[in-house]
Steps between C-alpha positions, in 0.01 A plus 500: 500500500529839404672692217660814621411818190812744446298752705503297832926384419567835411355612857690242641854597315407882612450350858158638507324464842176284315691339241724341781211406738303338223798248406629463811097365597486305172827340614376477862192307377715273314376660150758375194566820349535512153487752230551484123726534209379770381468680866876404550568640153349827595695540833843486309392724263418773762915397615584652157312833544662551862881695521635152661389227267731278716404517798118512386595150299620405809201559742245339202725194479496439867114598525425231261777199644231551770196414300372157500444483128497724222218393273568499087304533225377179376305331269193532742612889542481567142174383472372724780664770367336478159173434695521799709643714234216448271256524757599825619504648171137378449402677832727802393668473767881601544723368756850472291649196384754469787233458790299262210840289498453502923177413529523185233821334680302602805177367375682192316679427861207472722633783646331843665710856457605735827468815331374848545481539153093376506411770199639311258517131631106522600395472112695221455200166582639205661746711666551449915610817658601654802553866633848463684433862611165420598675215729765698600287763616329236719776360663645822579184561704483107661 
């Protein structure tokens, strides 16, 4: 199962060479792909900021028809969250409280993170991830 970060769907919307292959091989291998509410959330919020909100509302809502699942914020990711929140503030370590609210409903789901975004999601413990670059780079040279 993997949850697809707004970095690897926003390669994908841009049609981006890597962003492609890596779904397309997570659908090849039969992967579910997933992502989460607050992902999802940050996709249409780019729509707003582009000169055609419509037809960027249109390409997110079709993206995410295509997703197996987008995961919510439940009563298990609400306790990660405060868990991760309050142990990244004892490290001293920032991330931001959107990719804290990723990595608890990923965390909370059982679920590891495609991302290329590993500065951030790295401090978070518990957290599965995976460099969809760092794939895509390989399968553009298998």
């Amino acid at each position: 199962m993997a949850v697809l970060d707004t970095d690897l769907l926003v390669a994908f919307l841009r049609n981006k060479d890597q962003g492609v292959q890596v779904i397309r091989h997570l659908h090849e291998e039969s992967e579910e792909l997933k992502s989460t509410v607050f992902n999802v959330a940050e996709l249409y919020k780019g729509c707003y900021a582009m000169k055609n909100v419509a037809k960027g509302l249109n390409k997110v809502r079709a993206l995410v028809a295509t997703l197996n699942d987008v995961l919510q914020f439940d009563d298990n990711s609400i306790q990660e969250y405060a868990r991760i929140a309050s142990d990244l503030k004892k490290r001293g370590k920032m991330v931001g409280t959107l990719d804290e609210l990723i990595g608890s409903v990923c965390i909370a789901h059982g679920e590891k993170i495609y991302t290329r975004n590993l500065e951030h999601f790295s401090k978070i413990d518990g957290l599965s991830i995976v460099d969809w670059f760092e794939l895509g780079e390989r399968l553009s040279t298998s």
